[in-house]
C-alpha positions in Angstrom: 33.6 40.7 23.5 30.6 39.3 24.8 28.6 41.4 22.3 30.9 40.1 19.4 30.2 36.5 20.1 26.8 37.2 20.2 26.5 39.0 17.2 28.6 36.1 15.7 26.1 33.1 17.3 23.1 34.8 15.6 24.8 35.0 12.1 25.4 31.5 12.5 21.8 30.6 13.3 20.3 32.5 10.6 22.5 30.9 8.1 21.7 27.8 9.7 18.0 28.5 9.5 18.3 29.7 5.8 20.2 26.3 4.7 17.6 23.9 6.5 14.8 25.9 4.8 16.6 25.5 1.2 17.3 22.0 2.0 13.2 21.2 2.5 12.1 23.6 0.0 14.6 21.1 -2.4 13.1 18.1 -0.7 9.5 18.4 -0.4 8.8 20.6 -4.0 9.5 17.9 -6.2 6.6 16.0 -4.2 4.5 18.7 -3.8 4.6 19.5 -7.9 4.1 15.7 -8.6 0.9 15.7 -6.3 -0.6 19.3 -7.8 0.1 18.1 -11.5 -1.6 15.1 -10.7 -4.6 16.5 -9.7 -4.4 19.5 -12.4 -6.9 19.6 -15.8 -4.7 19.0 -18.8 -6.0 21.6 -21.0 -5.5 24.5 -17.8 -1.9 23.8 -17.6 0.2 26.5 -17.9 3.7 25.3 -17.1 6.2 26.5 -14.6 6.2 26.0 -11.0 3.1 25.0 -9.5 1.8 24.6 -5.6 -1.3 24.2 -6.3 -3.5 22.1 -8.4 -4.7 23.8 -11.9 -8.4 23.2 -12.4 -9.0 20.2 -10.0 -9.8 17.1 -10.7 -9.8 13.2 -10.2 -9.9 11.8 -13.7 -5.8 11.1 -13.5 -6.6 8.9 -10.5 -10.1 7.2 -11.9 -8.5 6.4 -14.8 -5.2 4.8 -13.4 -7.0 2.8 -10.6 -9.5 1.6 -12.9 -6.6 -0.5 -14.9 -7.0 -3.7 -14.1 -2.9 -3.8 -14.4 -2.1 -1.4 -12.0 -4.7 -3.2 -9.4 -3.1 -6.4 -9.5 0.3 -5.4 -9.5 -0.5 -2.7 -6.5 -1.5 -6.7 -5.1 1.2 -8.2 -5.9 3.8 -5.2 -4.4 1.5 -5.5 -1.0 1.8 -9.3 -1.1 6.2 -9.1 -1.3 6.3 -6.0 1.0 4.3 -7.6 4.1 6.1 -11.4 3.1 8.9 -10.5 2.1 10.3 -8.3 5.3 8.7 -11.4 7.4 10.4 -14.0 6.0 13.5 -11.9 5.9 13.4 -11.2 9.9 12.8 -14.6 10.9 15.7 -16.3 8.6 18.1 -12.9 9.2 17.2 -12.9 12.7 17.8 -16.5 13.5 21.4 -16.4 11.7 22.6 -13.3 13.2 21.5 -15.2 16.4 23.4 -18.7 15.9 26.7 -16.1 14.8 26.5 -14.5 18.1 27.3 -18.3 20.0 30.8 -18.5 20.3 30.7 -21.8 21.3 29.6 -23.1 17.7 32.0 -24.8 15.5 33.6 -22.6 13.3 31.5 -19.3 13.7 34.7 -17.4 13.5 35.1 -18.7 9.6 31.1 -18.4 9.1 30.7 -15.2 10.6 33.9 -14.1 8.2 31.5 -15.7 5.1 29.0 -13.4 5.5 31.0 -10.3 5.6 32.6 -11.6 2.3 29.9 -11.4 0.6 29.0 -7.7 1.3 32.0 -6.9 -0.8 31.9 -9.8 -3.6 29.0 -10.7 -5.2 28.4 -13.2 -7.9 27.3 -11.5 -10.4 24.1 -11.0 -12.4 24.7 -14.1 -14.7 25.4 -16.3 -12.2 23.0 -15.2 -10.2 19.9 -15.8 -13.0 21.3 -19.1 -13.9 20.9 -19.8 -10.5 17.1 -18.7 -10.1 16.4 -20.4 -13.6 17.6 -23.7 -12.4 16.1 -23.4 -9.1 12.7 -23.1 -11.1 12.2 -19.6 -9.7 11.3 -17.7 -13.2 8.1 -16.9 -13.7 7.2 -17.3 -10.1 6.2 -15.4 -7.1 9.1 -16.3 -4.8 11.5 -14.8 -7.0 10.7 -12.0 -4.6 11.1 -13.5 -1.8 13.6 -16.3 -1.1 16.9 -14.7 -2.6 16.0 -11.3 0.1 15.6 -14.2 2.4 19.2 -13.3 4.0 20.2 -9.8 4.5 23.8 -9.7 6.2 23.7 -6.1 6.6 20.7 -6.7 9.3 22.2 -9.9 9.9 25.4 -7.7 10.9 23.2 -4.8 13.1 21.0 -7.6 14.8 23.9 -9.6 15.8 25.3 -6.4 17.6 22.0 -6.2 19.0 21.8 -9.3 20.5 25.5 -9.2 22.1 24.9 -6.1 24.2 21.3 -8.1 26.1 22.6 -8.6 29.5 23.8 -12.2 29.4 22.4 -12.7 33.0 18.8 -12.6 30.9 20.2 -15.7 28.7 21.5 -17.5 31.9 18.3 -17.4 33.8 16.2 -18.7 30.7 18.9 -21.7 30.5 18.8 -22.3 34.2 14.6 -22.6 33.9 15.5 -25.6 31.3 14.8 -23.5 27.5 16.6 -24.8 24.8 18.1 -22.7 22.0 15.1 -22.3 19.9 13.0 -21.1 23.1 15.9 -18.7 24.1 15.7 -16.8 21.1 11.8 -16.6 20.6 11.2 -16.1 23.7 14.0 -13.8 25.7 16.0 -12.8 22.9 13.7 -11.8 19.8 11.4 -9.7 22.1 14.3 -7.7 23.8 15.2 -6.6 19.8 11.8 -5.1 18.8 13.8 -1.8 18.4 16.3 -3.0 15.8 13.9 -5.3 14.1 11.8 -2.8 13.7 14.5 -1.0 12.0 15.6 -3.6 9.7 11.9 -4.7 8.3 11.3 -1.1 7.8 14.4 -1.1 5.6 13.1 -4.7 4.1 9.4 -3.5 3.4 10.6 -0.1 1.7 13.4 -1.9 -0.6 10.3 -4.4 -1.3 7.8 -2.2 -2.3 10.3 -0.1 -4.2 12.1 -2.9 -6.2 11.3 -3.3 -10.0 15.0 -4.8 -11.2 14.1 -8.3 -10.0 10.5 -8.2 -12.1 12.3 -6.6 -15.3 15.0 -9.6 -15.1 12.9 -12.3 -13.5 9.5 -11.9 -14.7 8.9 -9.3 -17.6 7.5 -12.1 -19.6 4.8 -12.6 -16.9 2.3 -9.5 -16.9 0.6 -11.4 -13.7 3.7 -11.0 -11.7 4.8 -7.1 -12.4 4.8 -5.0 -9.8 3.4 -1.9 -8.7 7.1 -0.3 -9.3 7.5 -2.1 -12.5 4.3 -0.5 -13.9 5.6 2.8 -12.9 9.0 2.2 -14.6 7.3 0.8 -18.0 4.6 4.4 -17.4 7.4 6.4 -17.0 10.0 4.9 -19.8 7.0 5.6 -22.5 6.1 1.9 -22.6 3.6 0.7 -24.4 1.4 0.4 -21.0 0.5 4.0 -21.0 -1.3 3.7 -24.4 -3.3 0.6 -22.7 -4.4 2.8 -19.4 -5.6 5.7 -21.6 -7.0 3.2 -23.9 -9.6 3.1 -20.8 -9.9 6.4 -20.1 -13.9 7.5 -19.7 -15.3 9.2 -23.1 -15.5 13.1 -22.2 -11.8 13.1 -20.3 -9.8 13.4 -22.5 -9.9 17.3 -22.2 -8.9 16.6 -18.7 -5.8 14.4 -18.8 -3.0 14.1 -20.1 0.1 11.4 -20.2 2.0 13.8 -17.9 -0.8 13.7 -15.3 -1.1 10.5 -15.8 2.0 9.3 -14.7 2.2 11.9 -12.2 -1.2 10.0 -10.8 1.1 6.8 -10.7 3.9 8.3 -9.4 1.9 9.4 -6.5 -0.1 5.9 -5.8 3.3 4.0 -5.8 4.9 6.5 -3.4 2.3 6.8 -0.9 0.8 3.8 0.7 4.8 3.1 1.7 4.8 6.5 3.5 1.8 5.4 5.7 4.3 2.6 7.2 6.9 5.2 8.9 4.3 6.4 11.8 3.8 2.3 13.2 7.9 2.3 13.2 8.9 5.8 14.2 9.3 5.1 18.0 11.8 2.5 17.4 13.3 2.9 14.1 16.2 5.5 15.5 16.9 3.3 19.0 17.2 0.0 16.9 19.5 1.4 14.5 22.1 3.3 16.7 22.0 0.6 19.0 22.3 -2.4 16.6 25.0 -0.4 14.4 27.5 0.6 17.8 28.9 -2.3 20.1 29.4 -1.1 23.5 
């Protein structure tokens, strides 16, 4: 018997093993391909699956980084991602606080407003009248102040915030701090693992966002983004013609649109991957903790 449920634990475990390994091999080839075409010649292409780069070289990435296009809108993506997520946590933050007081005025009805609106939303008409009589078109902030509220980390750091130990809270009150001072200073430093969290999810929705410049701003080339480039690269736009418009005489043997916009591919995805490592230790914690109450 014992034998049997042996046998039967290791079948398990292979198959186990085998559908984790398919499951990588599905997730990390498509990267892997986009990084080896990107560095592949053009004219040594021979189709197919590829591991490894065919004829190396860095003409793709010379040419791509030398457009003064993609530079500035690779700016303008790092300027939203790192002020976008900060202004996010700090307006967020302080909401999801003030909800969690039970002793203010009608925070039964707001807290009840907020959740409304994860499930309704106004629409995308409304929603550019809005930000066209608000004066927001054509301008940076079009990033920034409608992300200025998330409720969904409004939601996980309000949970956050109810399970601190309220004797924290009570000492800071009985040493004389006001509201403002109990939140930046007890409360906002005891949530480092769920803010951590949410401005991870702010800065990757940030850099990855390209609907807002293709609604807001396509008639302002100064304000595309990084991902907006990528989409008009990708879509055949007319922007791939301009980039190899600037391509260095002799290397044109070399590269190709595919490898071009397998370059871009690769620049937009990884400067965002370099931001997991600084938020790893408390991404997990923050999020379990600020998404259960108890």
């Amino acid at each position: 018997m014992r034998k049997s449920s042996s046998a039967s634990g290791l079948a398990f475990d292979c198959l186990n093993v085998i559908i984790m390994l398919a499951i990588v091999v599905a997730t990390v080839y498509p990267f892997l391909y986009i990084l080896s075409y990107s560095f592949s010649t053009a004219s040594k292409m021979t189709g197919g699956l590829m591991l490894f780069p065919e004829g190396f070289n860095l003409d793709s990435y010379r040419i791509a980084l030398g457009n003064p296009a993609i530079v500035k809108s690779a700016v303008v993506s790092v300027e939203r991602t790192i002020l976008g997520p900060l202004v996010m946590i700090v307006v967020t933050s302080m909401a999801a606080y003030c909800i969690t007081r039970d002793e203010l005025i009608g925070v039964r009805y707001i807290r009840r407003f907020f959740v409304f609106t994860m499930y309704f939303s106004s629409g995308l008409i409304p929603s550019y009248m809005l930000i066209k009589n608000l004066g927001m078109i054509g301008s940076f902030w079009v990033y920034i102040i409608p992300s200025a509220v998330n409720v969904f980390s409004m939601i996980l750091i309000k949970t956050y915030i109810e399970s601190v130990p309220k004797s924290m809270e009570e000492a800071a009150i009985v040493d004389g701090a006001n509201d403002f001072k109990l939140y930046w200073q007890v409360v906002f430093p005891v949530c480092t693992p769920v803010i951590a969290a949410v401005v991870l999810f702010s800065a990757v929705e940030q850099w990855n966002s390209f609907v807002d410049t293709q609604i807001y701003n396509t008639m302002y080339p100064k304000l595309y983004t990084l991902q907006y480039v990528l989409y008009q690269t990708l879509s055949g736009a007319s922007s791939l013609s301009q980039i190899k418009s600037q391509a260095i005489t002799g290397t044109q043997s070399f590269v190709s649109p595919q490898t071009l916009k397998m370059a871009i591919t690769i620049i937009t995805v990884v400067p965002i991957m370099f931001v997991y490592p600084f938020l790893q230790k408390h991404f997990t914690k923050g999020l379990l903790i600020g998404s259960v109450k108890g």
